[in-house]
Structures are given as structure tokens and as C-alpha cells.
N, C-alpha and C positions, 0 to 999 in steps of 0.2 A: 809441490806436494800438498800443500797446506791451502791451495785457494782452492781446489775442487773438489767439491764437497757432491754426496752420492743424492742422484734423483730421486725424488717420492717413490718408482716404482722398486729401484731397489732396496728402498728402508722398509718397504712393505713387503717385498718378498723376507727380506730378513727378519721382520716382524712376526712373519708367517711363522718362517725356521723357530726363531723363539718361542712361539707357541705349541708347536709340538712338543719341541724339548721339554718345556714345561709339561703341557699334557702326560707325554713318556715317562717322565720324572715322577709324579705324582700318582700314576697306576702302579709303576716299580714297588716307590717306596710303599703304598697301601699293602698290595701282595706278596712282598719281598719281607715285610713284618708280619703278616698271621701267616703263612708259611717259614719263618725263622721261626715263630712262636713253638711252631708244631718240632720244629727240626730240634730246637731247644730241648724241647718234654721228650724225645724219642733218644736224643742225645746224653739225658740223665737219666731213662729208663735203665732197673736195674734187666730187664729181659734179656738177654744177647741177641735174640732174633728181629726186636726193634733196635738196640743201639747198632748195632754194628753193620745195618745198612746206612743208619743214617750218620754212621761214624765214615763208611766206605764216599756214600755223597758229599759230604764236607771236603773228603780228602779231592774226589774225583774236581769239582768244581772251581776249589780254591787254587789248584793248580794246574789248570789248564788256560792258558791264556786267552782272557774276554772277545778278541776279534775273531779267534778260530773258535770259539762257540757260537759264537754272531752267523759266522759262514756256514756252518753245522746245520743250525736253524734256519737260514734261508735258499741251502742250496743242496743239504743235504735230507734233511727229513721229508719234503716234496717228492724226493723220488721213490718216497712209499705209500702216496698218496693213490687212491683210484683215480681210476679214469674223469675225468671232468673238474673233480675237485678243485685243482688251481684255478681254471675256469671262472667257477662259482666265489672262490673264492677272490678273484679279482675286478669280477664282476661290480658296478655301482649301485648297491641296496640301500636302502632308506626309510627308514621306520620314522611314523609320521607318529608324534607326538599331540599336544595341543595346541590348537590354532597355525601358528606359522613355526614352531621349533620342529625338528626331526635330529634323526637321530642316523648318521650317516655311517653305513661301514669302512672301517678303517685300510688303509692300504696293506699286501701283505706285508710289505715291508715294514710297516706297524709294528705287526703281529709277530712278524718273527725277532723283530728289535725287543719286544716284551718279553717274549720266550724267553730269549737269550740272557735279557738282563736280570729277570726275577729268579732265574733259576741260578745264573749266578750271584748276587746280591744277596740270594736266602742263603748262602752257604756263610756267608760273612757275618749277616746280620745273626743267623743261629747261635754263632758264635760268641757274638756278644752277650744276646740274651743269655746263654746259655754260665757265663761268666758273674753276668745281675743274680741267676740263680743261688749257683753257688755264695752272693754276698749275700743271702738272706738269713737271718738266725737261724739256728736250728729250732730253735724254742717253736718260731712259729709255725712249723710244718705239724711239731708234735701237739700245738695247742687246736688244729683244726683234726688229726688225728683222732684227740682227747675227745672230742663231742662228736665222733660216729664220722667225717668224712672218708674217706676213701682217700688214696694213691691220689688217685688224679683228681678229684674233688681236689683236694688240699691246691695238686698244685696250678690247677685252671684259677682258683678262688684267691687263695692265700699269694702262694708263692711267686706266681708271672705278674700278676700288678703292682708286687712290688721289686721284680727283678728288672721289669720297664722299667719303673722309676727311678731305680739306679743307674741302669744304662744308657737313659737317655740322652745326655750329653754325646756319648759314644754313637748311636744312633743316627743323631744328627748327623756327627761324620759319615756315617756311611750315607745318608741321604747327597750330603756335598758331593760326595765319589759317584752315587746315583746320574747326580744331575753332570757332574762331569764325563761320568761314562759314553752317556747319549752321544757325546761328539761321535765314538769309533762306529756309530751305527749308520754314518754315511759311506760305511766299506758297503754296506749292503743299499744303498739306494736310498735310505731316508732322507727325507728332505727336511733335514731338524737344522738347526742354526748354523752348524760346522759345515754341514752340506749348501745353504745359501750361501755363506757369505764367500764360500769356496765358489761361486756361481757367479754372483757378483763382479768377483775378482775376474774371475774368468773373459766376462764379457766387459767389464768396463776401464781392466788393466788398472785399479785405485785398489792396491793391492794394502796401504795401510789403512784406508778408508775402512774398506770391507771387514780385515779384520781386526779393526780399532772398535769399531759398533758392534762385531762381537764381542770382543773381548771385555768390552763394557756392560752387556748387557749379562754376560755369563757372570761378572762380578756383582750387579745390581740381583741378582737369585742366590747367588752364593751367602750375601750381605744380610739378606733376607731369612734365610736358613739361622745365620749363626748370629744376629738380633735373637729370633725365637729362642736359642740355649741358651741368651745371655737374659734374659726374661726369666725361663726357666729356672736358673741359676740363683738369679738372684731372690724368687717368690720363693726356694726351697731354703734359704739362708736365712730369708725372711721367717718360716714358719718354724723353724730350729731356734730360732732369737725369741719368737713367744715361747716355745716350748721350756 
């Protein structure tokens, strides 16, 4: 089990898979935070016509389970597509950047992996934020009040940069869940890490090879992530100790 070790081309397809994942991961969690942001502020509007849609999405998303939204997004929303769309959309386009980079369109399987994951991920991450909010003083909402801001002036300015800062520890976990979600997205075709090394295995029968170099490499991102909170953590202990 232990003398045969996986050829160049399969550590490079599995290279590949880790590169998506990664890529996927880092679109999520960018979009999955300034829509949580929004989902947050509509979540503490005192309105009823903002909260309680975006009371009804939280509830709708966080309980519907992540693979059968994935399938939603890639099998079912297409069939309201017009005529050609999928076409165009499967199509190989390429926008040419400067000199030799471009800028290549993604698969739909991409696209509907991102769907599915932002749109679930912002229902979680709202939540958080939405939590940092409520840790914030009250003082400070009424001291940007006090010099003429507004409702949402106060709380775009004042109150979400320091309800991130609170929660970001929290955050982070949800980026970890992020970047481990991306496995379910080889139900729909992606070709992200879970989906290689599932490939690998497939064709070369080095069934703990395959998923040993996954599972390693999922750990060396994970490791990465929660270094940065432990960073984090520690430069805010740090500025509490001058303070």
C-alpha cells in the first residue's frame, strides 16, 4: 500500500482540484460577507417589509440542505433559461487581458457551485454578523446619531466595522465550512479536489494515495485559515494590553 506512490499526472490533476476549491473558496467567502453584511442591516431593520424577507431567507436557506440547493442551481434554474443560453454559457470565452494573461470563463459548473454556495453561506454568515451587531454599545450608535448621521449612516460607518471585528473569529469558521463545503460540489460535476482525487482513485485503484493527498492538502488550507484567527487573536489581546 505504502510503496506506490501517485504519478506526476495525477498529483497535477489533484493540484488542479485544489485550485479550484481554493479559487471557489475565496469568491464564496468575499460574496458570502458583503451580502451577509446586507442580510445583517435588513435583519436588524426596525421596517417589517425589510426584516422579514430577509428573516424568511435566513430561515429558507439555513434549512434546506446544501447538496439539494447545489442541484437546484445546476439542474434546476436552467430550465428557465431561454433558448441558447446554456449554449453561450458553456461556450469557451476569453477576455484578453495584458500581454499573455486572460481572463477565461468559468465552467457552468462554476457558476452554479457559487450560486449555491453564496447564497447558502450568506444565510449563516448574516447571522453572525448580525450577532457582532448586537455586541456593539449602544452608546456608539447614539454618539453617531448625536452629530446628524442617519439609521444607516450610523450603521454602515459606526456599527458593521465594529460588529466584523467582533465576529471575526466566528467568520473564519464559517470560511473553514466554506472551504469544506466545496467537496459537495462534485455532485454537480466540479472538478475541485474531492472530485479529483475521486478520479484518481478511480483510475489508478491507490484508493489511500488519492485520498491521503487530499486530505492533506484540505488540512494545509484549513491550517492556513485558523493561523490567520490565531494572528488576529492575538494582535487584538495585544492592543487591549496597551490600552
Amino acid at each position: 500500500m505504502f510503496g506506490h506512490l501517485l504519478a506526476p499526472k495525477y498529483l497535477y490533476w489533484m493540484w488542479q482540484g485544489f485550485l479550484t476549491t481554493l479559487w471557489l473558496t475565496a469568491m464564496v467567502a468575499v460574496l458570502a460577507t458583503l451580502f451577509g453584511m446586507l442580510l445583517a442591516a435588513a435583519r436588524s431593520a426596525r421596517t417589517r417589509w425589510i426584516h422579514a424577507p430577509a428573516a424568511a431567507y435566513t430561515s429558507l436557506f439555513r434549512n434546506t440542505p446544501l447538496l439539494v440547493q447545489l442541484l437546484f442551481w445546476y439542474f434546476g434554474v436552467p430550465s428557465f433559461f431561454p433558448e441558447g443560453a446554456m449554449d453561450w454559457l458553456n461556450a469557451d470565452h476569453v477576455l484578453s487581458l495584458f500581454g499573455p494573461l486572460a481572463l477565461r470563463w468559468p465552467s457552468f459548473e462554476f457558476l452554479a457551485a457559487l450560486c449555491g454556495l453564496v447564497f447558502y453561506t450568506t444565510a449563516y454568515v448574516g447571522e453572525e454578523i448580525r450577532s457582532g451587531i448586537r455586541g456593539v454599545a449602544p452608546g456608539q450608535a447614539l454618539a453617531g446619531a448625536a452629530i446628524g448621521m442617519t439609521r444607516w449612516q450610523v450603521l454602515r460607518h459606526v456599527v458593521l466595522p465594529q460588529a466584523i471585528r467582533l465576529t471575526l473569529p466566528s467568520l473564519l469558521g464559517q470560511y473553514m465550512n466554506i472551504l469544506k463545503n466545496t467537496s459537495l460540489t462534485m455532485g454537480i460535476g466540479l472538478a475541485e479536489l474531492s472530485y479529483a482525487s475521486r478520479q484518481v482513485e478511480s483510475e489508478t485503484f491507490l484508493a489511500f494515495q488519492a485520498f491521503g493527498v487530499a486530505t492533506l492538502l484540505y488540512i494545509a488550507a484549513i491550517a492556513v485559515i485558523e493561523s490567520a484567527g490565531h494572528l488576529h487573536l492575538r494582535a487584538r489581546r495585544q492592543r487591549q494590553g496597551r490600552a
